[in-house]
N, C-alpha and C positions, 0 to 999 in steps of 0.2 A: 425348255431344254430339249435339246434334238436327240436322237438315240444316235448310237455309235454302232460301227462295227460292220456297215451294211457292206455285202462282201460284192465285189463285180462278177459279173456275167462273162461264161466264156460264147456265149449265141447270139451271131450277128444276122440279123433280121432280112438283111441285102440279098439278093441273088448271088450264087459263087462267078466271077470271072476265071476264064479259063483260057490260056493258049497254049502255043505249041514251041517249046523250046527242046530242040535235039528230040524229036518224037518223047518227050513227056511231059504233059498236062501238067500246068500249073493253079493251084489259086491264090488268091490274089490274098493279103493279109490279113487273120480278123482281128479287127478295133473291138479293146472290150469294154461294154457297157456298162454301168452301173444299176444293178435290180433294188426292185424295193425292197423294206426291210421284210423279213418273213413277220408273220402275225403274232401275236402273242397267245404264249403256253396257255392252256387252260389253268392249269397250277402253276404260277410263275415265282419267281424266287421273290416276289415284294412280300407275299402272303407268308413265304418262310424266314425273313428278316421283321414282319410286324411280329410273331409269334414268337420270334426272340427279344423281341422288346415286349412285349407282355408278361414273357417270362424272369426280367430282370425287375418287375415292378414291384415294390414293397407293398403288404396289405398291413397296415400299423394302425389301429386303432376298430372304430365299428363304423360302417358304409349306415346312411340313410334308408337303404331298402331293404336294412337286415340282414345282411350277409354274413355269419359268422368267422373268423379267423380261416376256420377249416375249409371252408369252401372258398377262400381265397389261396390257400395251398395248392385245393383240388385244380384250381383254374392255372394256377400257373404253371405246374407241373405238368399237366395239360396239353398247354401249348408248345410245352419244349417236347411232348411227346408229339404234338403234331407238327412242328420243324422239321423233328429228324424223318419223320415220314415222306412229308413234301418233299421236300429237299433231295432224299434218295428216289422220289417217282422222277422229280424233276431233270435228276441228275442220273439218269440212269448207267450209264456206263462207271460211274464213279470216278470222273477227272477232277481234277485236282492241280492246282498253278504251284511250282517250288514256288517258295518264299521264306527266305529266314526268320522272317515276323513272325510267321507262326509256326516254324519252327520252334523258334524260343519259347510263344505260348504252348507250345504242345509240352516239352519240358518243364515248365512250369505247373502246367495240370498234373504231368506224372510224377511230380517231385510233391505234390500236394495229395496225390492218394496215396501216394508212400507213406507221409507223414500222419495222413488220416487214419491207415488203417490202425495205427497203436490205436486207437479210440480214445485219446485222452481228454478231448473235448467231450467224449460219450459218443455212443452210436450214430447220431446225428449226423457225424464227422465222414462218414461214408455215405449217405448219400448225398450230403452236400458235394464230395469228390467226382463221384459216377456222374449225378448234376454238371459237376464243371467238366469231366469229359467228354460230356454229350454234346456241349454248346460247342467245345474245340471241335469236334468231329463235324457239326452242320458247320463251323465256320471255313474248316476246311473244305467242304463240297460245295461251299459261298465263292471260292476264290476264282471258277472262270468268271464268273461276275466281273472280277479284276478290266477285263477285256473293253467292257463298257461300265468306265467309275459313275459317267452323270444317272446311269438308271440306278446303280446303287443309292448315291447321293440323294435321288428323288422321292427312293424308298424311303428312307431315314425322314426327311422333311415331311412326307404326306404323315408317318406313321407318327411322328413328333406331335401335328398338325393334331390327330385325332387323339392323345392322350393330353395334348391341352384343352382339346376341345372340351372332354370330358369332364376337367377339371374345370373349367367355366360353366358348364351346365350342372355341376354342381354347385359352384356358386349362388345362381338362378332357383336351384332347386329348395336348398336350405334357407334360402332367404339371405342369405349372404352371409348366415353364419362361419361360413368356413373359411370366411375371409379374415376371423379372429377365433381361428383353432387353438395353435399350439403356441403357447405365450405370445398371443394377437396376432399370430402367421397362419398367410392360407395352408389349408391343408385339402386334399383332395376329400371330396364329400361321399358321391359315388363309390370311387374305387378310393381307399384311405390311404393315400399317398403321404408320407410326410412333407414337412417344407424343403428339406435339402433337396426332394427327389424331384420337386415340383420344380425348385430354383434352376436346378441341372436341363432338367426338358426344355426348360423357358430363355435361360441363356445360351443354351447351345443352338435353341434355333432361331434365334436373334441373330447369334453370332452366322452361323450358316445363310442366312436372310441378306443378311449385309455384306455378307462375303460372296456370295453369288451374284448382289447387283453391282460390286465393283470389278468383278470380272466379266461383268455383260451377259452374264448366266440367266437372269430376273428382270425384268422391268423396274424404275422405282416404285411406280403404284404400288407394283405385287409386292415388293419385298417391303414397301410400308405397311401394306397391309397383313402380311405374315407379323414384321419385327416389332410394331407397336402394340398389338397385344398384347406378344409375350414379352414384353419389357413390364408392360401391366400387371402380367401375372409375377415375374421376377420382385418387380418391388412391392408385391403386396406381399413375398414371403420372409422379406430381410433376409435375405440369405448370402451374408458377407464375400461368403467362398464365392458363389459363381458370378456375381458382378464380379469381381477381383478377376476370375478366369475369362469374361467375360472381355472386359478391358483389355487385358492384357495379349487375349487372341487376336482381337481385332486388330490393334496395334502392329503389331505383327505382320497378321495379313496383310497390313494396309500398308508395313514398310515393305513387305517383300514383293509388294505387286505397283508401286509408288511410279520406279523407272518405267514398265509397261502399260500404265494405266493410268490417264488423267481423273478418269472417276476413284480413281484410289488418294491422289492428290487433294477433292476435292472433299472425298469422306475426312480426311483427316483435319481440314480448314476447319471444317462442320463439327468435328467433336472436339478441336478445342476451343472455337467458339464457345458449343456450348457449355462446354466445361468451365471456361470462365464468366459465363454466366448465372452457373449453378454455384461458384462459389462465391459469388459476391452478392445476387438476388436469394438464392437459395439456401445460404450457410449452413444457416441453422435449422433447417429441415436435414437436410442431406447429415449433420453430425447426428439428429435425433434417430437419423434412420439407422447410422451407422454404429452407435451407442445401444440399441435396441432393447432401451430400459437397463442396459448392464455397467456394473460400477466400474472407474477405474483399474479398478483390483482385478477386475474379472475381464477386462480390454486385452490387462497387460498379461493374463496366462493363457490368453486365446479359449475364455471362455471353461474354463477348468481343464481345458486339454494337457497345458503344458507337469501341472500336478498327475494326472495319467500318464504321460512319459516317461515323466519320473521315476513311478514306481515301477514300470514295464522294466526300464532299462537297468534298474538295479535290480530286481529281482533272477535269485542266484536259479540257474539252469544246468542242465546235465549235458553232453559233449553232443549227444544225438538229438537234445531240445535243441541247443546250440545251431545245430548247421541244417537239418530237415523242420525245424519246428514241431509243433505240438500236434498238428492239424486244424483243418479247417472248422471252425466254429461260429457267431455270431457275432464277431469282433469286435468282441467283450474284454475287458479285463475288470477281474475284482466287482464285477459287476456297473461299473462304466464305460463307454463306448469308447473305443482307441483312438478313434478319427483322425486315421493318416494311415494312407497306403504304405507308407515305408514301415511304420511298424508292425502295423498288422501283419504282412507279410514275412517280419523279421522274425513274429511271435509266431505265427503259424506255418511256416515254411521255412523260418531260420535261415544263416545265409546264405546259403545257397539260391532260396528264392528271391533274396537281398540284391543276389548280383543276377539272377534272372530280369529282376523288373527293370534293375539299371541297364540291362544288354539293350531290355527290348526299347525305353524309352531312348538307349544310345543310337540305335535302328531309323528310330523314327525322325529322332531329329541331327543324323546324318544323311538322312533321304532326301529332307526340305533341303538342305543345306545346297546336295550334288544335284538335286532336278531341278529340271532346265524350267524357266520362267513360262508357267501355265495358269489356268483357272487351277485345273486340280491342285499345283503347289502350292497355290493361294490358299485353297479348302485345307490343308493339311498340314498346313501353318498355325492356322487359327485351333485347328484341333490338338494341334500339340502343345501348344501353345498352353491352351485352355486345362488340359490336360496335367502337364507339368504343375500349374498353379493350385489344382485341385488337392495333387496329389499330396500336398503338404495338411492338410487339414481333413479329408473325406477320402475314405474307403473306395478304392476300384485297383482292376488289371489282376488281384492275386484271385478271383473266386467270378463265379458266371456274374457279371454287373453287367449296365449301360455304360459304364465305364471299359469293356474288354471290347463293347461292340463299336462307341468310336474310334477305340484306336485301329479296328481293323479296320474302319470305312477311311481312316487318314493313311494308313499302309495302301488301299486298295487308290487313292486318288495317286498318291505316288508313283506305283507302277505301271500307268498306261501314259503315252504324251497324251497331250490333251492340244489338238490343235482351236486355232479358234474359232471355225464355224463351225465346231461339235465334229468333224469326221476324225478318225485316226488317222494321225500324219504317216 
């Protein structure tokens, strides 16, 4: 992928030509060149986008090297303290791109430390707040970035790239116990990743993988060799949600880019080929996979979720729980996990933040909708895509997740054209 952005020269290398019209000297026109790209920062903004993805990463369980919980805090926190550092050496004057996207997340943040400060979640509730301020604030000094979406793009991919990695060498490392962690799903071994978080890295750069080689972004090699791992690691974790986002991005992508792209035509021969060959060779694997040891009973309430909504949505609230929420918390109820963005956000930000997250998902996917046929709308397709699907069943967008940071990389593909041989049109 080419970098963008590289700006023309106004110094032409020629001799000046000079004559004589009504006694004064003319020259003759300068043709402007195009210069190479300037070199790259010593601290460049990939290091303050991996450091934000290190800081969204869950520490759940105990690492093989010994690492206690606490020193998994210490590391994340960490890293969101060295974001905001970079980021401001990087970005030294402190610009900043308008965008309504994060607009609305900036709102969103301030309507969540609002609600935090009651403490009714307990203290906690505040720094998880200041936390999700800080990531708005480096993502706002993220947005000339906007300018050139493929170096964004690239960051995400390589920094994906090395949190799978890690979770395969921990594979290797444990002896492949971690391949049958958490009711027989990988879990990361090293750093103790759950399966949702594992299934999220793994499908989204699959999806990204594939969506880059139908835009001409990728080579196939490369992106077979990116997207077949992490399909490896995806189904080693059952993790329903992100095949399902998974699918349903590409799909997408691969309609929205269909008229411009015969490699988009041919991706889609290829997956329902194979899809008709997984249902008929493969049935019953593919139900066993999708069954994941759990009863009928527990298919039809998604897994005990729909029982958790239940009692979320009758439980009686006061006018100020109601519309700011409770604050930000562990996205707990009653001591089970709420898993689903809309209500988490309902219960901790109330709605107010209800109709935040609808703006901002209505943003994103009125952007694919109005931008003009690109790689990037392609990219940001598949992420909202992906996105949307998620958001029914797993937690992101109302608190710092990797969930807040691709929708800003799907906002940021949006807002530049994307010509096709990489320059800005």
């Amino acid at each position: 992928m080419t970098i963008l952005g590289s700006a023309p020269s106004a110094v032409d290398p020629r001799p000046a030509q000079a004559g004589r019209a009504g006694g004064v000297l003319h020259r003759a026109p300068v043709r402007p060149e195009r210069a190479s790209p300037p070199p790259a920062a010593p601290v460049g903004y990939g290091a303050v986008w991996a450091l934000l993805v290190v800081n969204t990463l869950a520490f759940n369980g105990v690492s093989i090297l010994g690492f206690p919980h606490a020193a998994g805090q210490v590391i994340t926190m960490g890293a969101l303290a060295g974001a905001l550092l970079l980021v401001v050496v990087r970005n030294r004057r402190l610009l900043i791109r308008p965008s309504l996207f994060m607009t609305l997340v900036s709102v969103l943040a301030l309507v969540a430390a609002a609600s935090s400060a009651r403490m009714e979640p307990g203290p906690g509730a505040l720094l998880r707040a200041a936390r999700y301020l800080v990531v708005v604030a480096c993502l706002w000094l993220l947005t000339p970035l906007w300018r050139n979406p493929t170096a964004l793009l690239r960051h995400h991919l390589r920094t994906s790239i090395g949190v799978l990695g890690l979770v395969a060498v921990g594979i290797v490392a444990s002896g492949g116990r971690s391949l049958h962690g958490d009711q027989g799903r990988l879990v990361g071994a090293i750093w103790p990743m759950p399966p949702p978080q594992v299934a999220q890295f793994a499908a989204v750069l699959a999806g990204l993988a594939g969506t880059a080689w139908m835009t001409g972004m990728l080579t196939g090699r490369t992106a077979a060799l990116t997207a077949v791992p992490a399909l490896f690691l995806l189904l080693s974790t059952h993790t329903r949600t992100a095949m399902a986002g998974l699918v349903l991005g590409l799909a997408l992508a691969a309609g929205s880019a269909l008229l411009a792209s015969r490699r988009a035509a041919n991706f889609l021969v290829c997956v329902l080929a194979i899809a008709a060959v997984a249902a008929t060779a493969a049935g019953g694997f593919v139900m066993h996979w999708l069954q994941r040891g759990e009863s009928t009973q527990d298919l039809a309430n998604l897994s005990g979720r729909q029982i958790v909504w239940g009692v979320l949505l009758t439980q009686p609230r006061s006018t100020a729980d109601r519309f700011v929420g409770t604050g930000l918390s562990d996205k707990s109820f009653g001591g089970l996990s709420i898993d689903s963005t809309w209500l988490s956000v309902y219960w901790e930000q109330g709605l107010i933040g209800l109709a935040l997250v609808a703006a901002i998902f209505a943003v994103l996917v009125l952007g694919v909708l109005s931008a003009r046929p690109s790689p990037g709308r392609t990219v940001a397709v598949f992420l909202t895509g992906y996105l949307l699907m998620a958001s029914w069943t797993e937690v992101g967008l109302g608190d710092a997740d990797t969930y807040l940071l691709l929708a800003f990389l799907a906002a940021a593909c949006m807002d530049h054209p994307w010509a096709p041989d990489g320059d800005p049109s």
